[in-house]
MOPAC internal coordinates of N, CA, C and O (Angstrom, degrees):
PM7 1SCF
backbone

  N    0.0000 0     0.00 0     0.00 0    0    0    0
  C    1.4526 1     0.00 0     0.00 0    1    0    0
  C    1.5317 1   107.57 1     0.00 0    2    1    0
  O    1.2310 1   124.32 1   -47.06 1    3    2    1
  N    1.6061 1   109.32 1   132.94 1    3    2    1
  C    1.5015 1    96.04 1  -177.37 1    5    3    2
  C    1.7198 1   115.10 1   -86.05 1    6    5    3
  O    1.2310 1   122.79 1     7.45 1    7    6    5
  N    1.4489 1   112.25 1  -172.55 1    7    6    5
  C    1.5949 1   101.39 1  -167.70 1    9    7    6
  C    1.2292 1   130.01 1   -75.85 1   10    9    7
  O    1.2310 1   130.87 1   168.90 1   11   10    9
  N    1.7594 1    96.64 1   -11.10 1   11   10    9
  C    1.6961 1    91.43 1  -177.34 1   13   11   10
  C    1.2947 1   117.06 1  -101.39 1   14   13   11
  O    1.2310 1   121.08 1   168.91 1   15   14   13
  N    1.5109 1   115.54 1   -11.09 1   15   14   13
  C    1.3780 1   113.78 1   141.84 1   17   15   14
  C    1.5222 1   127.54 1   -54.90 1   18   17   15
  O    1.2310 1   118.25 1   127.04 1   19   18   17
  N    1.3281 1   120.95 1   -52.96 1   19   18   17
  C    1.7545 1   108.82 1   149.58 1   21   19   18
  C    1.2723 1   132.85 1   -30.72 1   22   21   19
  O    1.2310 1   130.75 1   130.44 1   23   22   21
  N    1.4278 1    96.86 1   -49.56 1   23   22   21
  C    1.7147 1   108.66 1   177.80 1   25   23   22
  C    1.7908 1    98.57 1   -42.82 1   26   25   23
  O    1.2310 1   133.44 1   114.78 1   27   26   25
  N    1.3705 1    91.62 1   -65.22 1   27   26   25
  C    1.7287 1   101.61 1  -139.98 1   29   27   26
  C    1.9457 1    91.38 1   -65.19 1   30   29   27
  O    1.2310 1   117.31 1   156.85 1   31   30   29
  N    1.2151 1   122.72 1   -23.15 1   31   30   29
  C    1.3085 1   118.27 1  -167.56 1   33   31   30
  C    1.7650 1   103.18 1   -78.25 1   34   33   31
  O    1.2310 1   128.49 1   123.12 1   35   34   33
  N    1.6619 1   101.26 1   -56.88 1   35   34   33
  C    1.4617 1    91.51 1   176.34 1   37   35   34
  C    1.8493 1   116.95 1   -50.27 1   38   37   35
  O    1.2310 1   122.26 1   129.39 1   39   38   37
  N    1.0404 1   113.27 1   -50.61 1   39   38   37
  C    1.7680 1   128.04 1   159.49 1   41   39   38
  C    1.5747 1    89.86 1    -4.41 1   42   41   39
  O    1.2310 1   133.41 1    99.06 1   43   42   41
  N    1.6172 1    91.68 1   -80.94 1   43   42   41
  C    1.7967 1    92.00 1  -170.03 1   45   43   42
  C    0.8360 1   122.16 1   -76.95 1   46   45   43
  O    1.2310 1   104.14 1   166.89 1   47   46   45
  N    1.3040 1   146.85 1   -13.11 1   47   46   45
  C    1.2585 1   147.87 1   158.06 1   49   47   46
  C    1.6552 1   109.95 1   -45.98 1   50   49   47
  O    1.2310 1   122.33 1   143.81 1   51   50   49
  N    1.1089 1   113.15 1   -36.19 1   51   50   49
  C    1.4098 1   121.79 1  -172.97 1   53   51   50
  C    1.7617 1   113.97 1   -86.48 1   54   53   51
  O    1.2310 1   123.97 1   170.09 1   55   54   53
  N    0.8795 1   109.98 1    -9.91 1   55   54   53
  C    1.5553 1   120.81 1  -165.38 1   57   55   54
  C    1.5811 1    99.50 1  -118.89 1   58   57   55
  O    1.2310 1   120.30 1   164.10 1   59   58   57
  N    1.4522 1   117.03 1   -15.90 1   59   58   57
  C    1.5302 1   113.34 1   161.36 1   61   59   58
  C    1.3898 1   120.77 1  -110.55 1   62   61   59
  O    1.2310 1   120.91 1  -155.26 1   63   62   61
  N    1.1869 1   115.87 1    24.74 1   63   62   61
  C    1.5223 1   141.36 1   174.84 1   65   63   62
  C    1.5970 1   103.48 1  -111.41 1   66   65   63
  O    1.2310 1   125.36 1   114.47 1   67   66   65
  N    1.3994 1   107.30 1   -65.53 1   67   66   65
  C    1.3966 1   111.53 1   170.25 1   69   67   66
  C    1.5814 1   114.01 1   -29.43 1   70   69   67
  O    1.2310 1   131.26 1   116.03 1   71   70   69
  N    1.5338 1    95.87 1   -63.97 1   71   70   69
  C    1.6022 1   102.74 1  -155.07 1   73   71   70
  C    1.5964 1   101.65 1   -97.43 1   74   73   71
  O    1.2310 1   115.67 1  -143.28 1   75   74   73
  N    1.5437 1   125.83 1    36.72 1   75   74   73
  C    1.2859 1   107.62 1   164.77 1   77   75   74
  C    2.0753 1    81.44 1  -141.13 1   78   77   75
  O    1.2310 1   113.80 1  -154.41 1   79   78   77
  N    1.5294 1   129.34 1    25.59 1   79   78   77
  C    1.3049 1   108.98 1   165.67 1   81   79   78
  C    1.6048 1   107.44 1   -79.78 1   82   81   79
  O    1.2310 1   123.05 1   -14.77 1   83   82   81
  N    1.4558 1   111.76 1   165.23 1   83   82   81
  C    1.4932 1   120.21 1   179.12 1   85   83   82
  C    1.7031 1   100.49 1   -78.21 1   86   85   83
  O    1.2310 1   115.00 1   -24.00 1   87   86   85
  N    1.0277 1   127.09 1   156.00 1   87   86   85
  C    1.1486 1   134.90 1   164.65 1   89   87   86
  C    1.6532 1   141.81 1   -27.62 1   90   89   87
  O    1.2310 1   102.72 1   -84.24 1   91   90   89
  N    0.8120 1   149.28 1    95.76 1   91   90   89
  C    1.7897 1   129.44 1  -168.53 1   93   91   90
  C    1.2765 1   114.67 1   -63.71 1   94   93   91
  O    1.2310 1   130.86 1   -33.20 1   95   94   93
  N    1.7865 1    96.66 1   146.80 1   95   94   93
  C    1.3345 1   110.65 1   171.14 1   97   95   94
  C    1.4685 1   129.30 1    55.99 1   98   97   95
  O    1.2310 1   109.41 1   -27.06 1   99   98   97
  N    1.1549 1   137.45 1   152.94 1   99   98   97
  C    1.7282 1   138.22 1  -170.07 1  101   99   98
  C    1.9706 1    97.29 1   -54.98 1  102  101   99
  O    1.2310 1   112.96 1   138.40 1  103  102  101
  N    1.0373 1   130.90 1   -41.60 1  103  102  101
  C    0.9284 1   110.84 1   168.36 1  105  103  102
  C    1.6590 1   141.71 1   -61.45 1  106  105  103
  O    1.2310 1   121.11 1   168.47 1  107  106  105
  N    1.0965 1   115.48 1   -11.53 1  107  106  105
  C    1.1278 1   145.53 1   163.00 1  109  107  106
  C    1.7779 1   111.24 1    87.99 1  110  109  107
  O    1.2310 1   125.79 1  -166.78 1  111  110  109
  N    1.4703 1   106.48 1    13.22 1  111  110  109
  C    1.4287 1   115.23 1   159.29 1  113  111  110
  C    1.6312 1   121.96 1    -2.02 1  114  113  111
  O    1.2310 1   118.71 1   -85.66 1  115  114  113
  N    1.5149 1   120.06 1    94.34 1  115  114  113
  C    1.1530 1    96.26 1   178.73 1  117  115  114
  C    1.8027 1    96.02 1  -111.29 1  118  117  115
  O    1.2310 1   119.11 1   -42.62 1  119  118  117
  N    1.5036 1   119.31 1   137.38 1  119  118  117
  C    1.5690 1    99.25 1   156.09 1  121  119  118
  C    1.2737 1   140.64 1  -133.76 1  122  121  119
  O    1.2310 1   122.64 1    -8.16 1  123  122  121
  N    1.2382 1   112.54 1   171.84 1  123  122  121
  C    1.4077 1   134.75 1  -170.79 1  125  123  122
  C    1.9714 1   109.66 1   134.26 1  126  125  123
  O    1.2310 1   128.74 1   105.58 1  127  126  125
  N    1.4084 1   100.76 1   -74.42 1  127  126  125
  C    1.5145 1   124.90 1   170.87 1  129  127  126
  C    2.0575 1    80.87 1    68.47 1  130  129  127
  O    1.2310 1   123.39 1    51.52 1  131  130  129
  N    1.7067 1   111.10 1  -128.48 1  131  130  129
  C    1.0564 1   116.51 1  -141.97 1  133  131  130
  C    1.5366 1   104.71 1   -60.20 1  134  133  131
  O    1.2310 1   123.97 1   129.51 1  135  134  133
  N    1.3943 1   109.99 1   -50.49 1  135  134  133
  C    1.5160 1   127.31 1  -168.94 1  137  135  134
  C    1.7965 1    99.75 1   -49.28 1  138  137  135
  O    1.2310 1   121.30 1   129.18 1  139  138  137
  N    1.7106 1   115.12 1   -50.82 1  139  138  137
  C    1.1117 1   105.49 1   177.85 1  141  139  138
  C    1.6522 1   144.82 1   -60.59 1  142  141  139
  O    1.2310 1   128.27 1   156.96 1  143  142  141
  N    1.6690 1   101.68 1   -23.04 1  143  142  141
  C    1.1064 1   121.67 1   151.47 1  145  143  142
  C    1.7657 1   134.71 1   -51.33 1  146  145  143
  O    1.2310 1   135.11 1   125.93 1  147  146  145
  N    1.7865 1    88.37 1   -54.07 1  147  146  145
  C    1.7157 1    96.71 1   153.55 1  149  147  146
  C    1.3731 1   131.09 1   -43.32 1  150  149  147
  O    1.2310 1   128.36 1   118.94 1  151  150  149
  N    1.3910 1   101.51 1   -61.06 1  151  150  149
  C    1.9629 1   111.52 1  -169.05 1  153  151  150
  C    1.5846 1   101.98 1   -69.50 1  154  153  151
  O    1.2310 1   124.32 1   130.69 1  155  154  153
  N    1.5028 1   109.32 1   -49.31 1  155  154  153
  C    1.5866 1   103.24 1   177.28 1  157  155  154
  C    1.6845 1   117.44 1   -75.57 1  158  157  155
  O    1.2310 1   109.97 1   163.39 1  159  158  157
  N    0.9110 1   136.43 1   -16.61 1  159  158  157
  C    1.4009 1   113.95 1   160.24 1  161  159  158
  C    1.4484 1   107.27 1   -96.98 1  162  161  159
  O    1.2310 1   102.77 1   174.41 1  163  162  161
  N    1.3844 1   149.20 1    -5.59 1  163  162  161
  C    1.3753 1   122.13 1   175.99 1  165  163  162
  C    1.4978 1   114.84 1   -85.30 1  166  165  163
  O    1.2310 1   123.74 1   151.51 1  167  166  165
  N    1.2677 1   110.43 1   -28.49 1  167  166  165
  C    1.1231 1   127.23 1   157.30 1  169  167  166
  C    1.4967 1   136.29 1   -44.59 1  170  169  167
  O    1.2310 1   130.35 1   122.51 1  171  170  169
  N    1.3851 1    97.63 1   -57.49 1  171  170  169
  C    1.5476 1   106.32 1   156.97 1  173  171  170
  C    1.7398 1   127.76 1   -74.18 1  174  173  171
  O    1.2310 1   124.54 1   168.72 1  175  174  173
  N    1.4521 1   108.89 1   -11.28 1  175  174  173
  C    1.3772 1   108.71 1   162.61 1  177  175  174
  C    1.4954 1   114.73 1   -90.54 1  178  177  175
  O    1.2310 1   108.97 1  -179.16 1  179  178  177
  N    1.2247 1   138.26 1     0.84 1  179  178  177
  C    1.0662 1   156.24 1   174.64 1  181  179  178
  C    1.7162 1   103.20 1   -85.26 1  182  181  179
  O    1.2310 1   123.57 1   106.70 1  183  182  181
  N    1.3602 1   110.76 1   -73.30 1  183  182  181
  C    1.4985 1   118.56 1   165.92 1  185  183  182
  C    1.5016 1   111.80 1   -29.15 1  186  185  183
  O    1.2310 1   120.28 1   120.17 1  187  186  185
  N    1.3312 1   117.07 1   -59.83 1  187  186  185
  C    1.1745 1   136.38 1  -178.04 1  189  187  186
  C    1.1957 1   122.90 1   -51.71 1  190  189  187
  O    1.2310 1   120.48 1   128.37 1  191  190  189
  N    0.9579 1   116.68 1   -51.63 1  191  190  189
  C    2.0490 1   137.38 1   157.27 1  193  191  190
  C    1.6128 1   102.12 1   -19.77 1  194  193  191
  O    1.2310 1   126.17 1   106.13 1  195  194  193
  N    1.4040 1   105.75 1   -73.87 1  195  194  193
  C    1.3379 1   127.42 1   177.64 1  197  195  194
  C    1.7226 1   136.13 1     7.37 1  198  197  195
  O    1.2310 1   143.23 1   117.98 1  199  198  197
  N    1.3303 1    72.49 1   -62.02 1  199  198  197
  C    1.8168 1   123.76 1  -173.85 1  201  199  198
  C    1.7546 1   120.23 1  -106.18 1  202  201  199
  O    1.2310 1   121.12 1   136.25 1  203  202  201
  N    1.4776 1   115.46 1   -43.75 1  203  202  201
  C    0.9617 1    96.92 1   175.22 1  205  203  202
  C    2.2897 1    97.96 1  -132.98 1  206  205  203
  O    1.2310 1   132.96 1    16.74 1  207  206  205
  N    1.3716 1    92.57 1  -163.26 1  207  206  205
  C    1.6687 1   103.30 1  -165.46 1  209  207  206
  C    1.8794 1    83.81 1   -64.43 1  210  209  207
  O    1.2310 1   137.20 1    -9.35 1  211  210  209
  N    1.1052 1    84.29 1   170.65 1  211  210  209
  C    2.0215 1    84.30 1   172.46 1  213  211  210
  C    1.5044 1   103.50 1   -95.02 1  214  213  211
  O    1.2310 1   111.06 1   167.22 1  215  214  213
  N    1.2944 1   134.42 1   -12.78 1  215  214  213
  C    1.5689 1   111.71 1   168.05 1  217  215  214
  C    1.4987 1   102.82 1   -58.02 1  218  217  215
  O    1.2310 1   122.81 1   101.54 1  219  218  217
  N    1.4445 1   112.22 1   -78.46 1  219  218  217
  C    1.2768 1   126.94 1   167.04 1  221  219  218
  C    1.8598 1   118.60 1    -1.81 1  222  221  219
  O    1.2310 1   131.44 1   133.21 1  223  222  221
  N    1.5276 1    95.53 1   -46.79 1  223  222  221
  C    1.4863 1   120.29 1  -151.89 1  225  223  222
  C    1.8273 1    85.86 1   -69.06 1  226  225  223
  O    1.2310 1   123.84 1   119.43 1  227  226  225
  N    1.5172 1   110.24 1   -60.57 1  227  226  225
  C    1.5372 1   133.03 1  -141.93 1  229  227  226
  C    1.6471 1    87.67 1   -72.90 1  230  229  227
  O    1.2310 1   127.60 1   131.66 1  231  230  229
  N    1.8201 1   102.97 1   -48.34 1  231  230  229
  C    1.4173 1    91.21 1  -172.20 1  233  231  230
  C    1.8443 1   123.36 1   -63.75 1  234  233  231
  O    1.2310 1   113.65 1   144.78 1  235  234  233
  N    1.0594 1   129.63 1   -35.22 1  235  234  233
  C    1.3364 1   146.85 1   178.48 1  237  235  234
  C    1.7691 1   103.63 1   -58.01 1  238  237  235
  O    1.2310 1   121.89 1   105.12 1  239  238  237
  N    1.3506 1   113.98 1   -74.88 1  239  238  237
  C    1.6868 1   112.12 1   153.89 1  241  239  238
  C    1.3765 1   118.07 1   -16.86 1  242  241  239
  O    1.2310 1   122.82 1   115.37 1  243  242  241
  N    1.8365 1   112.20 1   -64.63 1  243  242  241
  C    1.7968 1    97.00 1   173.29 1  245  243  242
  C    1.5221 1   125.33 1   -85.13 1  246  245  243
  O    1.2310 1   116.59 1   159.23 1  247  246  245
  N    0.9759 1   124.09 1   -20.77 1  247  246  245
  C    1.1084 1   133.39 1   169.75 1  249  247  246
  C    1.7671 1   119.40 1   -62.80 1  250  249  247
  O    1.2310 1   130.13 1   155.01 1  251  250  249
  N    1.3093 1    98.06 1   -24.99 1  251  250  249
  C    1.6246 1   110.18 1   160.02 1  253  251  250
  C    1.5836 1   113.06 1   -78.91 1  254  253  251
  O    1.2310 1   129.99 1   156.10 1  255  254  253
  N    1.4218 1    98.35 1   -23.90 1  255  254  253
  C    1.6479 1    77.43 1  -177.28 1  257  255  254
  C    1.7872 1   107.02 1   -99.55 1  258  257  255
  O    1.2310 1   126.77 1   151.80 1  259  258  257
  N    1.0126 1   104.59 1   -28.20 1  259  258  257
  C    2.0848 1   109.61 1   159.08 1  261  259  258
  C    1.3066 1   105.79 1   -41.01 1  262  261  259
  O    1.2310 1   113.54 1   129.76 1  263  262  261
  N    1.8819 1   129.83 1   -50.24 1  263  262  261
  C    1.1147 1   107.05 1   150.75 1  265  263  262
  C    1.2019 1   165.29 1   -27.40 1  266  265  263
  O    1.2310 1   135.18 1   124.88 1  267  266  265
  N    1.3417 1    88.23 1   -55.12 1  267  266  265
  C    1.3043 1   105.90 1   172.44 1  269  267  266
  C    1.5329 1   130.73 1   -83.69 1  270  269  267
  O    1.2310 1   113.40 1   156.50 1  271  270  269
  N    0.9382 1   130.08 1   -23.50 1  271  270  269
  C    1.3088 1   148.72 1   103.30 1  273  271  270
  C    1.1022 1   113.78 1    31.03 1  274  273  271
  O    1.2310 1   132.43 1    92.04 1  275  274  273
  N    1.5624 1    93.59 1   -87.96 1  275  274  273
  C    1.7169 1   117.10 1  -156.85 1  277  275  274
  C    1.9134 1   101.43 1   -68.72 1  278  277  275
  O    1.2310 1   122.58 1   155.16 1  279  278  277
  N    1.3927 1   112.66 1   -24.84 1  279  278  277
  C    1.1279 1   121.41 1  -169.54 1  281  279  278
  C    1.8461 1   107.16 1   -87.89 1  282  281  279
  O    1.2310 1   131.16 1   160.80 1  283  282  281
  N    0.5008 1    96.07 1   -19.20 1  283  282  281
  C    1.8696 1   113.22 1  -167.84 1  285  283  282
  C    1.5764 1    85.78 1   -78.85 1  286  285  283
  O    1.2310 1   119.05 1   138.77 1  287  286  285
  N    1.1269 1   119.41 1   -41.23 1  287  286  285
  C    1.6161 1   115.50 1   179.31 1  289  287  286
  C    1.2933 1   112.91 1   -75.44 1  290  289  287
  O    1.2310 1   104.65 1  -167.84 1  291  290  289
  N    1.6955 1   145.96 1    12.16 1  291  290  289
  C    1.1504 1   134.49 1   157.13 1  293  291  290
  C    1.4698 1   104.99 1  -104.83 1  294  293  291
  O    1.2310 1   117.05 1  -166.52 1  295  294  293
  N    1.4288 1   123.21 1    13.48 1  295  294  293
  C    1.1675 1   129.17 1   152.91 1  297  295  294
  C    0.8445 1   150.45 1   -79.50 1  298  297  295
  O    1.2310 1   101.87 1   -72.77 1  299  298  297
  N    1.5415 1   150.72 1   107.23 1  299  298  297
  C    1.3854 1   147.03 1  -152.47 1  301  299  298
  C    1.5661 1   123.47 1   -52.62 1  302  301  299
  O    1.2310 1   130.82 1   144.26 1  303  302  301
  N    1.7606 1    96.73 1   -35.74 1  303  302  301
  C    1.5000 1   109.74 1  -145.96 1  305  303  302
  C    1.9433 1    82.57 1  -110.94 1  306  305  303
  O    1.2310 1   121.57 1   169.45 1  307  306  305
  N    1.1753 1   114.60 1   -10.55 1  307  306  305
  C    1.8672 1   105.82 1   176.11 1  309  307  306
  C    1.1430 1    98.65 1  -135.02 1  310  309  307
  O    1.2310 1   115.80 1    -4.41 1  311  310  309
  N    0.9407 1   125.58 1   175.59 1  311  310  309
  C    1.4301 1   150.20 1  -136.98 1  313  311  310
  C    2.0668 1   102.63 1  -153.50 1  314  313  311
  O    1.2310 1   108.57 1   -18.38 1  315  314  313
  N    1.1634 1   138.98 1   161.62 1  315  314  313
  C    1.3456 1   151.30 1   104.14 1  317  315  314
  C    1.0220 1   112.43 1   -53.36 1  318  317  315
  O    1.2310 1   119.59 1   -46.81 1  319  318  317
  N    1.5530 1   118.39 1   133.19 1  319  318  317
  C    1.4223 1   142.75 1   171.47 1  321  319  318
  C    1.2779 1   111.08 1  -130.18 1  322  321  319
  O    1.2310 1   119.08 1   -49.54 1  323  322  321
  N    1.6576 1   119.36 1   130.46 1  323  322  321
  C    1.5235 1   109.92 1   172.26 1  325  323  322
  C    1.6270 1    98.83 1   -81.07 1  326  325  323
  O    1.2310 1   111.32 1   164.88 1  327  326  325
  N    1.0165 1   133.95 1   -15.12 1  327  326  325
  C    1.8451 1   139.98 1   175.63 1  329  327  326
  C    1.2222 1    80.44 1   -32.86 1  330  329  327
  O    1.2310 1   118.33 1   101.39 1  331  330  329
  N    1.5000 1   120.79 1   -78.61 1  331  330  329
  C    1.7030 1   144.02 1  -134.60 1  333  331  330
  C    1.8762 1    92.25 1   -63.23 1  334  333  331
  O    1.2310 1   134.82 1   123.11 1  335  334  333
  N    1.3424 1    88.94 1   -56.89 1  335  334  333
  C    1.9128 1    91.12 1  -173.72 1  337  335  334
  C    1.2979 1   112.43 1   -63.37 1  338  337  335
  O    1.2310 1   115.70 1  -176.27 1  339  338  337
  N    1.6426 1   125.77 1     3.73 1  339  338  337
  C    1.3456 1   122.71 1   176.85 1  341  339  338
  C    1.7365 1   101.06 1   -88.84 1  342  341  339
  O    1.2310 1   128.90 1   124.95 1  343  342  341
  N    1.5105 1   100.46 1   -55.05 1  343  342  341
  C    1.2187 1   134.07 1   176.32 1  345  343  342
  C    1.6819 1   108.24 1   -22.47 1  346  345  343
  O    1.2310 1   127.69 1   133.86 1  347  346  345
  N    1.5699 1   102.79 1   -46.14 1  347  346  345
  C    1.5028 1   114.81 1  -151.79 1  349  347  346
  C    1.5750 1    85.71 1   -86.59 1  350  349  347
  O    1.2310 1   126.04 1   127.99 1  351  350  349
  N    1.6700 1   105.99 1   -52.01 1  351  350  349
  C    1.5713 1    92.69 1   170.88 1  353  351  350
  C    1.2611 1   160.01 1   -17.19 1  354  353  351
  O    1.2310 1   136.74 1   127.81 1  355  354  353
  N    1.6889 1    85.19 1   -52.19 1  355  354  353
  C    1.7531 1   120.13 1   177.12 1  357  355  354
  C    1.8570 1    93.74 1   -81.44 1  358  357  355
  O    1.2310 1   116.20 1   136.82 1  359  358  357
  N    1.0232 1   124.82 1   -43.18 1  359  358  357
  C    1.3758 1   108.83 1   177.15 1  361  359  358
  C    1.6848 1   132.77 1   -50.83 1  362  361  359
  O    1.2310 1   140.54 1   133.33 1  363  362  361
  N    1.7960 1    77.74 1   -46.67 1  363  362  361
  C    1.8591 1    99.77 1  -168.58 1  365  363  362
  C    2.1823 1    87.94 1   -50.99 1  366  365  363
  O    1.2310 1   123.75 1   118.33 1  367  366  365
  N    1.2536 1   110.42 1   -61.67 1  367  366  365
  C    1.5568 1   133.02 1  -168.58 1  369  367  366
  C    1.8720 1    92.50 1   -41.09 1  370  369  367
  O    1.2310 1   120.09 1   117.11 1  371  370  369
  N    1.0542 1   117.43 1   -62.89 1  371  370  369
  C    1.5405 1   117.14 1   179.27 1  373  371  370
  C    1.6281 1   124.74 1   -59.48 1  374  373  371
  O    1.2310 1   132.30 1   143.89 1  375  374  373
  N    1.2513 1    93.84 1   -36.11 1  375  374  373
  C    1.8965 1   100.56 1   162.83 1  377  375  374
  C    1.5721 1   114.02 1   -87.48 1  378  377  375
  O    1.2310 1   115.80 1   173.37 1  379  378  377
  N    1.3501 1   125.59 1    -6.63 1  379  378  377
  C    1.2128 1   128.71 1   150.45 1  381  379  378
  C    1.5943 1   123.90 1   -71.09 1  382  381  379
  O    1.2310 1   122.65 1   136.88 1  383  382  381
  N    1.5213 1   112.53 1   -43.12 1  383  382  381
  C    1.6814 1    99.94 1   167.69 1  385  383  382
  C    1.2677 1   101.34 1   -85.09 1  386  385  383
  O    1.2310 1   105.44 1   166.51 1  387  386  385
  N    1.3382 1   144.58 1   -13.49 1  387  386  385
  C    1.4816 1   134.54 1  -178.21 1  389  387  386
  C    1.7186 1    86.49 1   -60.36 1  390  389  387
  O    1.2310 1   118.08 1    94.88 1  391  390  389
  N    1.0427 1   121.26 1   -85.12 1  391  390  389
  C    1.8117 1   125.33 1  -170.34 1  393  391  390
  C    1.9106 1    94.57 1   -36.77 1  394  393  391
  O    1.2310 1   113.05 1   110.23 1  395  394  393
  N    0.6106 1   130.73 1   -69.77 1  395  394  393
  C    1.3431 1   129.77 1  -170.32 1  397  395  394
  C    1.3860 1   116.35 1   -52.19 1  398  397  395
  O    1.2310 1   107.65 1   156.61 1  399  398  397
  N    1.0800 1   140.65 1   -23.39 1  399  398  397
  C    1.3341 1   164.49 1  -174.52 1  401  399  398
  C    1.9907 1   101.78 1   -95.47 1  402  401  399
  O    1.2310 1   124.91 1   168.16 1  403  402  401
  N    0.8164 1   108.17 1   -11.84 1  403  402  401
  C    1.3942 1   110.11 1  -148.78 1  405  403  402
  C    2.2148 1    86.58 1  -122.98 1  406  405  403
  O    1.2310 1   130.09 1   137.03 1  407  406  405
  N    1.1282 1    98.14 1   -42.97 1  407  406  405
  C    1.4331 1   102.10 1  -167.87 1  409  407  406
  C    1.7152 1    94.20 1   -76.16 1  410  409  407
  O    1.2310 1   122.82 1   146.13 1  411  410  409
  N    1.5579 1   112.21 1   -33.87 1  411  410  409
  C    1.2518 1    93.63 1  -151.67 1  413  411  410
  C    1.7947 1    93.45 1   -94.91 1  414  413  411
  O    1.2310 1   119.84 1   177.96 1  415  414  413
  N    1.3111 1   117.92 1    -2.04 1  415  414  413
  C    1.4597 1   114.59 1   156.33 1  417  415  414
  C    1.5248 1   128.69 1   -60.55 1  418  417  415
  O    1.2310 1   122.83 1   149.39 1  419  418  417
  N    1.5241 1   112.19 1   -30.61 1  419  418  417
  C    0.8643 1   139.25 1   178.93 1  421  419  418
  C    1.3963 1   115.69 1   -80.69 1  422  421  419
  O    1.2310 1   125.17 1   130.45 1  423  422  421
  N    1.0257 1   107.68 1   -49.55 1  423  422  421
  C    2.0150 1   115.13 1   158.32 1  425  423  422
  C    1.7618 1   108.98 1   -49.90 1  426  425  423
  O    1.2310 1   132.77 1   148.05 1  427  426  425
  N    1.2313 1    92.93 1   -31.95 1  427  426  425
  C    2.0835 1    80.12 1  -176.81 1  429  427  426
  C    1.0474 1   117.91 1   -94.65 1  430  429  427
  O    1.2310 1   120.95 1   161.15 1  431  430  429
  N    1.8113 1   115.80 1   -18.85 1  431  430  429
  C    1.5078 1   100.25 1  -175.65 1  433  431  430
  C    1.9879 1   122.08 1   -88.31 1  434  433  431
  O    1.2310 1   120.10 1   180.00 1  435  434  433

């Protein structure tokens, strides 16, 4: 398997670990919330790029996080939020001009 397929798997591996731990501490501290949604899906739509077309790329990125999502709701301590699935939206869209921004730098030099 090459590395940026590693990349992009550990990526998610990490972002469905993240988002299915229980809370910290008696206060019930959870973190990251919006920002973490940001960095882990633009990131992973970026990863994603890599390997496949970027429609392809953007859809798999949200569709991972609808997953995840959907799963967070047989959990006591998280919840599903459509907030989050907006959230992931606005991410997938920012790791989409990140790749685009990036290709077309690469086109000029």
């Amino acid at each position: 398997m090459d590395r940026d397929r590693v990349m992009t798997l550990a990526w998610m591996a990490a972002i469905g670990v993240g988002g299915l731990l229980p809370p910290l501490g008696p206060s019930g501290f959870q973190p990251g919330g919006t920002l973490y949604h940001l960095v882990g899906f633009s990131v992973l739509t970026v990863l994603l790029s890599r390997t496949l077309p970027w429609a392809r790329a953007a859809a798999v990125a949200w569709l991972y996080g609808v997953l995840l999502e959907g799963v967070q709701a047989f959990f006591p301590y998280r919840g599903a939020e459509v907030a989050d699935l907006a959230v992931n939206l606005v991410a997938v869209v920012l790791g989409l001009v990140a790749v685009a921004v990036r290709r077309a730098w690469q086109a000029a030099s």
